[in-house]
PAMARTI-479299 format. One record per residue (C-alpha): residue number from 1; z, x, y. Coordinates in nm, 3 decimals, always signed. Last residue first. Example, Ala and Ser with C-alpha at 12.3 -4.5 7.8 and 13.67 -1.06 7.14 Angstrom:
REM residues 2
   seq        pz        px        py
     2    +0.714    +1.367    -0.106
     1    +0.780    +1.230    -0.450
***
This chain:
REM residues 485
   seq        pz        px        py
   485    -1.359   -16.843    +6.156
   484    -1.140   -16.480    +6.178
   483    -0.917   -16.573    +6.496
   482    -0.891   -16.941    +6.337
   481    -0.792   -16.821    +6.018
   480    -0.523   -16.553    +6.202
   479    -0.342   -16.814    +6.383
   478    -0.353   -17.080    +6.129
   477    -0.183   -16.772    +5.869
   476    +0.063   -16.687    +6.142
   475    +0.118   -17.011    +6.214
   474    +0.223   -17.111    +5.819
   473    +0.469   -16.795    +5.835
   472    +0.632   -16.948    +6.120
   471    +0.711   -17.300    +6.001
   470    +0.806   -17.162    +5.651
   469    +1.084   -16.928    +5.813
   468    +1.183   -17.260    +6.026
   467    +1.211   -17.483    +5.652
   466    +1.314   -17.197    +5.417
   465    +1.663   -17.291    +5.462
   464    +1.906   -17.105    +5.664
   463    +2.036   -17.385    +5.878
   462    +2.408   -17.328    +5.974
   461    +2.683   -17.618    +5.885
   460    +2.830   -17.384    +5.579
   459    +2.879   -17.020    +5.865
   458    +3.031   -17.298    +6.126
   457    +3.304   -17.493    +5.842
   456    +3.343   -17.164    +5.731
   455    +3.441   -16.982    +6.080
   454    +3.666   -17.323    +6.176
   453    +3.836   -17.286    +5.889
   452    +3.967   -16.936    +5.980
   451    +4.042   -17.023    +6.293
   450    +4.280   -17.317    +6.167
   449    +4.409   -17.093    +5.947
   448    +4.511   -16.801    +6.130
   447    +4.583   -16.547    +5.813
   446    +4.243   -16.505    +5.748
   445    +4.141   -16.409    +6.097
   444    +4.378   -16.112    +6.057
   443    +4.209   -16.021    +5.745
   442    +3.914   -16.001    +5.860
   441    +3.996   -15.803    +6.156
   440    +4.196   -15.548    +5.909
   439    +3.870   -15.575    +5.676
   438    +3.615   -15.454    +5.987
   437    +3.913   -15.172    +6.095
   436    +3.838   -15.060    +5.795
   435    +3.441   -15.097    +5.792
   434    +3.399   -14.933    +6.047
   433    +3.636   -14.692    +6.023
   432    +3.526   -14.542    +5.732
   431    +3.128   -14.534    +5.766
   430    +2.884   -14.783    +5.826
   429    +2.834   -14.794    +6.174
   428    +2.911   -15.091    +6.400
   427    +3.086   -15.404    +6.293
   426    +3.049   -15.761    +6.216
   425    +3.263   -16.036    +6.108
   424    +3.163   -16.377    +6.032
   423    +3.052   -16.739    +6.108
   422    +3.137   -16.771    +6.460
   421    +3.068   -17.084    +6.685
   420    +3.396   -17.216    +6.867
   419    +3.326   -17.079    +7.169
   418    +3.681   -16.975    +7.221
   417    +3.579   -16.770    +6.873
   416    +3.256   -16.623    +6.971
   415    +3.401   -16.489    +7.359
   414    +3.689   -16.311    +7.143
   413    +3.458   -16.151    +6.896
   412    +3.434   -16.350    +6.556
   411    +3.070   -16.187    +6.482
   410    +2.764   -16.439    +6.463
   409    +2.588   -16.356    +6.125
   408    +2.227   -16.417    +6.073
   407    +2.059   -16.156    +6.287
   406    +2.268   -15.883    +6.276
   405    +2.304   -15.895    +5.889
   404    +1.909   -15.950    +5.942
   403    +1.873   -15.580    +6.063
   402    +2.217   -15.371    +6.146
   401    +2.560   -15.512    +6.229
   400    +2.734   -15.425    +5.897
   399    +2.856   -15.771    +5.775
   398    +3.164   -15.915    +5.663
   397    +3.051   -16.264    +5.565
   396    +3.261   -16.553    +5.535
   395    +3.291   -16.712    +5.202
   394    +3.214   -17.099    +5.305
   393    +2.960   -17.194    +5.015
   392    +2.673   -17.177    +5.253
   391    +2.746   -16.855    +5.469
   390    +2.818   -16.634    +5.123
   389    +2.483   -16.780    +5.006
   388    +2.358   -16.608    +5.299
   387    +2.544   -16.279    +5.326
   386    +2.417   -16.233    +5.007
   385    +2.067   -16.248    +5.087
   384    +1.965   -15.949    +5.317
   383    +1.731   -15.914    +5.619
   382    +1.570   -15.549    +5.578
   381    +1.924   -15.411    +5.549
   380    +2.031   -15.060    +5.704
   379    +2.332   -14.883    +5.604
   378    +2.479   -15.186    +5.435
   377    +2.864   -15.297    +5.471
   376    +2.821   -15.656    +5.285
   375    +3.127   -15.726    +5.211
   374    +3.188   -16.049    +5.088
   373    +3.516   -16.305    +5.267
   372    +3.741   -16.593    +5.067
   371    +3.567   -16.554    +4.729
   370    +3.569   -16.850    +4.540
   369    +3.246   -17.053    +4.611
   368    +3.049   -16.746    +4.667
   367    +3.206   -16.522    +4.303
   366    +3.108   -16.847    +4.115
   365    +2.767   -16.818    +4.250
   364    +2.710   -16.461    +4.166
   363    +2.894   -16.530    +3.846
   362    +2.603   -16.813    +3.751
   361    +2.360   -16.514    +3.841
   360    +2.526   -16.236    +3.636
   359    +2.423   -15.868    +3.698
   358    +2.537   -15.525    +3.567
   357    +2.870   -15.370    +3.602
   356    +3.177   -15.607    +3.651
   355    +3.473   -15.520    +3.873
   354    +3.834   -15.662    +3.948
   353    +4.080   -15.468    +4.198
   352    +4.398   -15.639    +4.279
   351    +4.564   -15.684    +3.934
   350    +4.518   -15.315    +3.848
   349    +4.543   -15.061    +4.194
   348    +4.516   -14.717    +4.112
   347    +4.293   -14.794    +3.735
   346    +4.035   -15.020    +3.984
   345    +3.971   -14.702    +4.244
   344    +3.898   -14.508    +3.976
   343    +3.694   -14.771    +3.788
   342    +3.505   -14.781    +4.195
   341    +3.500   -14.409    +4.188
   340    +3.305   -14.377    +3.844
   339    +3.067   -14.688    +3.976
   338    +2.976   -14.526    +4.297
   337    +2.906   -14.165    +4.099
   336    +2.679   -14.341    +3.821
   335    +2.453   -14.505    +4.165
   334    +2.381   -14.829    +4.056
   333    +2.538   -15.182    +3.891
   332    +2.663   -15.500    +4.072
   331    +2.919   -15.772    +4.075
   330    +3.288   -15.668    +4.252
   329    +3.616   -15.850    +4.320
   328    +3.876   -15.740    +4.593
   327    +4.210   -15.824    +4.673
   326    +4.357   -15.792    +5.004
   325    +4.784   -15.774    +5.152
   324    +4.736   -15.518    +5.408
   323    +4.768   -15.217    +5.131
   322    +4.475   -15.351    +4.919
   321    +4.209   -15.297    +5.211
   320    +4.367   -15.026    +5.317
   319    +4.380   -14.862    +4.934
   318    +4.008   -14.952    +4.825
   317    +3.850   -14.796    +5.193
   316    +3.727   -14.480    +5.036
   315    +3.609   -14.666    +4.733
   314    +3.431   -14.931    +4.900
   313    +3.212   -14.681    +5.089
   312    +3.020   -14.543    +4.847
   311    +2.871   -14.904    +4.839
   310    +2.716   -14.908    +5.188
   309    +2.419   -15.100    +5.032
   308    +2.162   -14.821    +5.163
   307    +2.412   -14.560    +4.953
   306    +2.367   -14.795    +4.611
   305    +2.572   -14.981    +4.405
   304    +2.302   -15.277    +4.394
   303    +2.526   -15.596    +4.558
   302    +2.790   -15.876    +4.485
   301    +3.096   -15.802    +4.664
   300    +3.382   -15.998    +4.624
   299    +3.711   -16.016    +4.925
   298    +4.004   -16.212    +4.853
   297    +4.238   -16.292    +5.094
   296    +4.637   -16.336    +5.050
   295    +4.732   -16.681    +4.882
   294    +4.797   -16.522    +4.507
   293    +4.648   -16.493    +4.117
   292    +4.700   -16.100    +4.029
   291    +4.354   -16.001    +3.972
   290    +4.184   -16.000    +3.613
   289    +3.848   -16.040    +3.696
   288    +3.783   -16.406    +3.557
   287    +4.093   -16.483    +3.590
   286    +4.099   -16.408    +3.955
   285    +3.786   -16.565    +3.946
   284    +3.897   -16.923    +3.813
   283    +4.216   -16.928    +4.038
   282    +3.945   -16.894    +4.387
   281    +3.715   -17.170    +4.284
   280    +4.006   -17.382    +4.244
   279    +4.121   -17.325    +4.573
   278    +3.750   -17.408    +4.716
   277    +3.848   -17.772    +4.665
   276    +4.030   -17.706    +5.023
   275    +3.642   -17.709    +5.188
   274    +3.621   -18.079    +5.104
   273    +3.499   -18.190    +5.483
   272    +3.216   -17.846    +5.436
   271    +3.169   -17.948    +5.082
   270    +3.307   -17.903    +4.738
   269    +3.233   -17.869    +4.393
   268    +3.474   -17.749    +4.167
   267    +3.485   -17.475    +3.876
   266    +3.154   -17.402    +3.969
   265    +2.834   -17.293    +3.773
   264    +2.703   -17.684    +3.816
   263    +2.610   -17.617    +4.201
   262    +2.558   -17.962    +4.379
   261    +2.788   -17.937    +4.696
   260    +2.851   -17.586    +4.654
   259    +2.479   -17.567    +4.716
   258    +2.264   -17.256    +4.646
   257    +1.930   -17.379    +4.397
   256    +1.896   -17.732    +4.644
   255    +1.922   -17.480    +4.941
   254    +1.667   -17.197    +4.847
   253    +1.780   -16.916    +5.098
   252    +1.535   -16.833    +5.424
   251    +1.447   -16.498    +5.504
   250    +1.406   -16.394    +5.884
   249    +1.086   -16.361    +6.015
   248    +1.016   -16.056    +6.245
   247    +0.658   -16.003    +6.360
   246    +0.428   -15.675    +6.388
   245    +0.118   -15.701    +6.543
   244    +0.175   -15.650    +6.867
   243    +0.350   -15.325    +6.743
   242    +0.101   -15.164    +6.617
   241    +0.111   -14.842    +6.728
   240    +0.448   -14.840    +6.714
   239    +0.463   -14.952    +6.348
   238    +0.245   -14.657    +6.306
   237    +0.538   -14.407    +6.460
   236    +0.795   -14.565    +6.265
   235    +0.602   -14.450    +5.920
   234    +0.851   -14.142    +5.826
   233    +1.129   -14.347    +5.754
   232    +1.094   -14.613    +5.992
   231    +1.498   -14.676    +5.976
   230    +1.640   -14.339    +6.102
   229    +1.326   -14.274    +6.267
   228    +1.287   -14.507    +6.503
   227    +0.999   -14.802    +6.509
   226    +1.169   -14.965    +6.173
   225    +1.432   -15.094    +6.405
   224    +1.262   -15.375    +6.601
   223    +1.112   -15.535    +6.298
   222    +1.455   -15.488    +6.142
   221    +1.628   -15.672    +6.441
   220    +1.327   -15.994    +6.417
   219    +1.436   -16.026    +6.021
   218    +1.233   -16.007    +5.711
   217    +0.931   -15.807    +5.791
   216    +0.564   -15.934    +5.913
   215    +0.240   -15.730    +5.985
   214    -0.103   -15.904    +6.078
   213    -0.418   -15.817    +6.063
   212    -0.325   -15.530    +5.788
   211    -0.503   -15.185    +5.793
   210    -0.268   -14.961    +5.846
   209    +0.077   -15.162    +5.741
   208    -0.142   -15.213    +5.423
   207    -0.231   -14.866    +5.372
   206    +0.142   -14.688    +5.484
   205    +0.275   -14.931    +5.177
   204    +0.021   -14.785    +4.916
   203    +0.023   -14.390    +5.046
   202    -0.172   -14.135    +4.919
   201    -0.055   -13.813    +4.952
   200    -0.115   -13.546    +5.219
   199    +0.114   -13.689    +5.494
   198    -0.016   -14.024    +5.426
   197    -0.399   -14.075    +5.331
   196    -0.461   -14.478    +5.247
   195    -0.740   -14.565    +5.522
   194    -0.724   -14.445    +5.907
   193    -0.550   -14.104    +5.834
   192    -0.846   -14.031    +5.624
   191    -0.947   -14.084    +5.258
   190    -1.099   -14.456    +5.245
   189    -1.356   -14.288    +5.373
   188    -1.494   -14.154    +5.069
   187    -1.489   -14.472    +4.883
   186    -1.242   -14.663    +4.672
   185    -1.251   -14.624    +4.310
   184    -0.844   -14.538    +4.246
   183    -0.893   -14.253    +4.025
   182    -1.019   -14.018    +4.306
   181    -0.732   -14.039    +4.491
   180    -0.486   -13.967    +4.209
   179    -0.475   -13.656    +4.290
   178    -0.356   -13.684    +4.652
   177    +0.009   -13.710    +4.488
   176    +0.175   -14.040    +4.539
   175    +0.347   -14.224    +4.809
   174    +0.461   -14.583    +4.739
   173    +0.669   -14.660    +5.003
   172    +1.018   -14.817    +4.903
   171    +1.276   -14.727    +5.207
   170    +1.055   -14.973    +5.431
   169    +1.211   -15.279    +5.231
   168    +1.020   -15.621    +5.242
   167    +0.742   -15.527    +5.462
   166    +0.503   -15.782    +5.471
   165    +0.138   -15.704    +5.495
   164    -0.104   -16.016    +5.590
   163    -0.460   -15.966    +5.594
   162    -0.741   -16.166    +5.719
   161    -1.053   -16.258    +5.528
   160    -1.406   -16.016    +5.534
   159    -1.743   -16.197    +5.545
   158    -1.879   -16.038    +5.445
   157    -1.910   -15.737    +5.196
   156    -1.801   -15.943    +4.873
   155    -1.687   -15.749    +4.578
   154    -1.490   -15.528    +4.883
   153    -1.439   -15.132    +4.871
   152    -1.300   -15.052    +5.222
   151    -1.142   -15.282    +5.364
   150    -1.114   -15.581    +5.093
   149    -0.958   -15.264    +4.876
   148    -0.746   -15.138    +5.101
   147    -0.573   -15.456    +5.183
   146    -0.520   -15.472    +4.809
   145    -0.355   -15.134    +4.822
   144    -0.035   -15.337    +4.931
   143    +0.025   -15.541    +4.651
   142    +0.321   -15.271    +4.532
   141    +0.386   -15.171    +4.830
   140    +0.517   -15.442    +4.965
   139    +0.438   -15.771    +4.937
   138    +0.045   -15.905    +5.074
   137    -0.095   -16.220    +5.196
   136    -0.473   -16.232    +5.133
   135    -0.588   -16.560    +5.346
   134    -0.878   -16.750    +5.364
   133    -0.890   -16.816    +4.980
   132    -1.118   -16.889    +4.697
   131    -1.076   -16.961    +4.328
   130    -1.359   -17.102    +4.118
   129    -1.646   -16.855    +4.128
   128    -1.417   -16.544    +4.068
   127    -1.558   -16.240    +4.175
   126    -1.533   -16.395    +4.599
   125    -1.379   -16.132    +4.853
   124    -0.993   -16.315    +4.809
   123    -1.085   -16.282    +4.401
   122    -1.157   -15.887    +4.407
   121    -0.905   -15.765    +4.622
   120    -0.633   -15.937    +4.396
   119    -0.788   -15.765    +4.104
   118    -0.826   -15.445    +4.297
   117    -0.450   -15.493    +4.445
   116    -0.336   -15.539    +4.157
   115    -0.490   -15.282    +3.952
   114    -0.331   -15.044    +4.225
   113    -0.018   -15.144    +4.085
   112    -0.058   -15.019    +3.768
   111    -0.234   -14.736    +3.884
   110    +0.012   -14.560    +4.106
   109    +0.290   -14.639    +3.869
   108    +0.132   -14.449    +3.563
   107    +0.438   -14.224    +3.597
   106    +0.656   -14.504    +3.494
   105    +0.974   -14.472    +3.735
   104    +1.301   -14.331    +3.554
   103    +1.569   -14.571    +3.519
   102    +1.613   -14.395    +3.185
   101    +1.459   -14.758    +2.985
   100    +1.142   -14.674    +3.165
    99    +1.069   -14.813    +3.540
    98    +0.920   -15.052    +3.783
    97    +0.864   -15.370    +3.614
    96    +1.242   -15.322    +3.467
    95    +1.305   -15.417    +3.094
    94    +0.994   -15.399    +2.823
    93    +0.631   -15.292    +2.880
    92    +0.296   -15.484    +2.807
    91    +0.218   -15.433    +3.246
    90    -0.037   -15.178    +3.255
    89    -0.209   -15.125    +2.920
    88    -0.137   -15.511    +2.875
    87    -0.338   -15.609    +3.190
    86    -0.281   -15.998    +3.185
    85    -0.313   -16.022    +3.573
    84    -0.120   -16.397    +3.636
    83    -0.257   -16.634    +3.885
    82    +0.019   -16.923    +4.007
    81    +0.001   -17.264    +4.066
    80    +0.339   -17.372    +4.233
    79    +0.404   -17.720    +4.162
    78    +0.631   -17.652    +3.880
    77    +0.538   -17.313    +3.722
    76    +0.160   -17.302    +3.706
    75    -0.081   -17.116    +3.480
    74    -0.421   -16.933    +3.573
    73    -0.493   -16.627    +3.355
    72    -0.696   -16.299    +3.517
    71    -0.754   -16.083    +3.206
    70    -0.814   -15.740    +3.176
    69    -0.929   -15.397    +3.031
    68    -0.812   -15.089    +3.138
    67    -0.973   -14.808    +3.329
    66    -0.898   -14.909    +3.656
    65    -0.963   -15.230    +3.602
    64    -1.234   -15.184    +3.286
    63    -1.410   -15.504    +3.094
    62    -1.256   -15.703    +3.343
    61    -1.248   -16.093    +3.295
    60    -1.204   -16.382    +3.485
    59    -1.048   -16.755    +3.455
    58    -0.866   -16.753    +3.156
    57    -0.648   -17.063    +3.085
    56    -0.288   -17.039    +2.984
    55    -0.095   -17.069    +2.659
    54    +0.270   -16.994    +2.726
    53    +0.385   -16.945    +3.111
    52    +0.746   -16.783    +3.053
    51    +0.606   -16.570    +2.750
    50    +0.343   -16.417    +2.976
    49    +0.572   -16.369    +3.288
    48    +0.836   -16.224    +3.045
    47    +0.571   -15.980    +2.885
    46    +0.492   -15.851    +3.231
    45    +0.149   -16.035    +3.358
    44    +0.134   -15.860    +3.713
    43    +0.176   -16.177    +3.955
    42    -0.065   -16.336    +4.217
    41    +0.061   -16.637    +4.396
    40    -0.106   -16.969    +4.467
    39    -0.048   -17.084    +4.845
    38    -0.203   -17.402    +4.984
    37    -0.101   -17.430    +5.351
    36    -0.087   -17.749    +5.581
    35    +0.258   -17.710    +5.679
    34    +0.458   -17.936    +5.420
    33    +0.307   -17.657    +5.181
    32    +0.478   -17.356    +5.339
    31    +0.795   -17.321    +5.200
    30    +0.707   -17.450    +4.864
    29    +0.480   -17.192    +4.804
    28    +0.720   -16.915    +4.988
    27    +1.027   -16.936    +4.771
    26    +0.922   -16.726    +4.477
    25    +0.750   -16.473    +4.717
    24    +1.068   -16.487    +4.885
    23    +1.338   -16.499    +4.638
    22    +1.161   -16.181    +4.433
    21    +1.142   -15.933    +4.739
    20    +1.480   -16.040    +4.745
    19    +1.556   -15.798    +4.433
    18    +1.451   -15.744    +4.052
    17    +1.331   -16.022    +4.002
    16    +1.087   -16.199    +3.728
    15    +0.980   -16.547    +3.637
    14    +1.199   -16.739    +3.840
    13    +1.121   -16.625    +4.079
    12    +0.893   -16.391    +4.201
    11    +0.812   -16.017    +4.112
    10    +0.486   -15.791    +4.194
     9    +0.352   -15.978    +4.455
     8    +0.009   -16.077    +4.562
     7    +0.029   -16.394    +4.777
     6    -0.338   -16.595    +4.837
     5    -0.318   -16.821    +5.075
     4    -0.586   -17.150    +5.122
     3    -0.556   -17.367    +5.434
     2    -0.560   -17.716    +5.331
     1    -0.826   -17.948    +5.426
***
């Protein structure tokens, strides 16, 4: 018999993303199945997620969640069966799950997302005859508080299932004013430095990392980071404590959704053996962006223009990168300041500097199959996508050498190349140099081409499906089952 998981998340594609957080509790279903696991995921009903599943069946009702009424739907999108919280006082609001049309975060955060982890509390501990699980695998903060819940205020007293908490991005937390303690319906205890209390507040991600069984993140170098300050952000010392719980997994990327072999947003399909097809790849976005059409490298960058993305950097290092003979081509939206100095940046130097604010999946592949190198010069990075996709379709990453960058990118150091098995270029510290003297390497590389094929050829024959990451999240659910039967 199949072991059952419930996921609680509070995005998954392809009904609703804001971030990776989205590719992996979209991707993990199907990742685990061919291991013995049955996952169904748990998703806030946001008006996209209801009009994406159409007429669905109720399962369970809530006269008051928190104070609202609501629904728990069942629905399934492909094979995945999925559980949808149809909570219209929580989640009946346009644009971003997380915020108001000023990029502002709804003040009502706290309890929208504590409804979650109630409801999803509530069906791993047994309110809803029909569904049952053996494990309660939660996603960041946002699902976190329904660890809490089976702790401390359970439907079901015994007997209790394990807990997974993945940490997704320690920089996002959930903290909120001790106030809203005695809103959330958990008991007395449930307020001390063993339950949800965090440096006075309550805290939703420092709950789940408190109380989880088991604690994963999304690369073995970020598990090993968050312990220090600069990275744990205030919580390094509990990841210390538990540190024999903690476990690194690096994302995998859906394969059959990123193939240049397949992929019907190119201009040509290609393969590893039919890399050269990549030249018309290259003609379309310099059209698309405006560049001067040439030979000389072409770097994109597809990312949030944020300081943890390294974006403030781009600006400073615009005229080296352009002076040795580069082009550059950037996707994203973020910080007002970044994108001022980036149009800046683009008026000193037209026909080599493209952008485009906002996001455009089929560009975000186009940009991977005709991109020569993307920057990916992040201050820290969980585990990262981008660098991924650039791996498959043969655009060589240029990677800060912090958390999965570190882990998924093999640098073009001398001992790398005469071994014949680099697939980028990493550097230390994101700041000026770095990442200068980063492009001047890259560039270097570029212009031996036998090298330079070589580095694609390794970065589009590496294996980052979900198939290992799927492996070791299904033993970690065995593991903990069997620990807890």
């Amino acid at each position: 018999m199949a072991l059952r998981v419930l996921s609680v998340a509070s995005e998954a594609v392809p009904l609703v993303k804001t971030g990776g957080l989205a590719d992996v509790a979209g991707a993990l279903p199907a990742a685990v199945a061919p291991h013995g696991i049955a996952m169904t995921t748990l998703l806030p009903g946001y008006p996209a997620v209801i009009a994406a599943i159409g007429k669905a069946k109720r399962v369970h009702t809530w006269d008051a969640l928190l104070g609202e009424p609501a629904r728990l739907l069942t629905a399934k999108i492909g094979d995945t069966p999925l559980l949808i919280l149809d909570a219209p006082g929580y989640f009946e609001r346009p644009g971003n799950p997380y915020t108001d049309a000023a990029g502002k975060d709804w003040g009502d955060n706290w309890r929208r997302f504590a409804a979650l982890g109630r409801a999803a509390a509530d069906i791993a501990s047994g309110a809803v005859k029909a569904l049952s699980c053996d494990v309660l695998h939660a996603h960041d903060w946002q699902a976190a508080m329904a660890i809490a819940y089976l702790r401390f205020a359970p439907f079901r007293s015994e007997p209790r299932i394990p807990t997974v908490m993945t940490i997704h991005n320690m920089a996002f937390q959930g903290w909120f004013d001790p106030r809203v303690f005695g809103s959330l319906e958990l008991p007395a205890p449930a307020w001390s430095i063993d339950g949800v209390e965090s440096y006075g507040g309550v805290g939703f991600l420092k709950s789940g990392l408190q109380l989880a069984d088991m604690i994963t993140t999304v690369s073995p170098t970020y598990a090993g980071e968050i312990v220090r300050p600069e990275f744990g952000m205030g919580l390094e010392g509990l990841v210390a404590l538990r540190g024999d719980r903690v476990r690194g997994i690096v994302n995998g990327i859906d394969s059959n959704e990123w193939s240049p072999e397949t992929d019907s947003a190119l201009a040509a399909r290609y393969t590893a053996r039919t890399v050269a097809k990549r030249t018309a790849n290259k003609r379309a976005l310099e059209k698309h962006f405006g560049l001067d059409e040439g030979d000389g490298p072409l770097f994109i960058m597809v990312s949030r223009l944020t300081w943890q993305k390294g974006a403030d950097l781009i600006p400073e290092v615009l005229d080296h990168l352009v002076g040795n003979g580069g082009r550059l081509a950037i996707l994203g939206s973020g910080d007002p300041a970044i994108v001022a100095a980036l149009q800046d940046g683009a008026a000193r130097h037209p026909g080599k500097v493209g952008l485009q604010f906002g996001y455009d999946e089929a560009l975000s592949h186009r940009m991977q199959s005709g991109g020569d190198a993307i920057l990916v010069p992040s201050r820290f990075e969980p585990c990262g996508l981008t660098q991924l996709y650039g791996l498959a379709y043969g655009c060589v990453p240029v990677v800060t050498r912090t958390g999965g960058l570190a882990d998924t990118v093999i640098d073009a150091n001398p001992a790398a190349l005469a071994a014949g098995v680099a697939t980028g270029v990493q550097f230390d510290g994101a700041h000026y140099h770095g990442l200068a003297s980063a492009i001047s390497r890259t560039i270097a590389l570029y212009g031996q081409t036998p090298v330079w094929k070589q580095i694609q050829h390794n970065g589009m024959a590496a294996d980052f499906s979900w198939r290992r990451s799927g492996a070791e999240y299904a033993r970690i659910y065995q593991q903990l089952a069997g620990d807890s039967a």
